[in-house]
C-alpha positions, 0 to 999 in steps of 0.5 A: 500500500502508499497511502495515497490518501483524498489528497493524492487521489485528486491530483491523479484525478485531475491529470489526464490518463487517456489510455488508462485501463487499468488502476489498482488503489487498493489500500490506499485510504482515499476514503469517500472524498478520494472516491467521489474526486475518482468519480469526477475524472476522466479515465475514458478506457478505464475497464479495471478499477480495484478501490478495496480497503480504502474505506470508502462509504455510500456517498464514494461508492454511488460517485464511483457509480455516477462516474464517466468511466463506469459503463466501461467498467468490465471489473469492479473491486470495492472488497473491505470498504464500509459500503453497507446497505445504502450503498449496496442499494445504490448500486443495485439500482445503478444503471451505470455498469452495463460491462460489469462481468466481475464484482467483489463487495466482501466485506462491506457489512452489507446486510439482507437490506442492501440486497 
């Protein structure tokens, strides 16, 4: 991990990574602030996205929903977050991820609610 923190995670989102496919910040702490600046940028060949233990939230995770990026998103790794419930059911009522083929939400404390 690098503890790249909401700080870094701006600064990447704000640069321009046109053929970016692939990008793994798994246990980096970027938090919901790290992620709704991921969900602003623009990363227009992204298909991989690994964004596991990074504390991420309902309010990240649906910005990672809204994102620009994620109708191409073949492979999403949300894994060891605090997604919970609202945002379980956020992404369940997402129509944003038509290309998804590989999912992992593990350990999320999503209950029979978020489902």
């Amino acid at each position: 991990w690098n503890l790249i923190g909401s700080a870094g995670i701006q600064a990447l989102a704000a640069s321009a990574f046109p053929k970016l496919t692939s990008l793994d910040l798994r246990d980096n702490q970027i938090g919901d602030a790290g992620a709704q600046a991921l969900g602003a940028s623009c990363f227009p060949n992204l298909i991989f996205l690994d964004v596991g233990k990074n504390y991420i939230g309902p309010l990240g995770v649906q910005a990672l929903a809204a994102s620009a990026f994620a109708p191409n998103l073949t492979s999403f790794n949300a894994s060891t977050n605090q997604i919970g419930d609202a945002g379980m059911q956020t992404l369940v009522a997402s129509a944003f991820f038509p290309n998804l083929t590989s999912l992992d939400l593990t350990d999320n404390q999503i209950g029979d609610t978020g489902i």
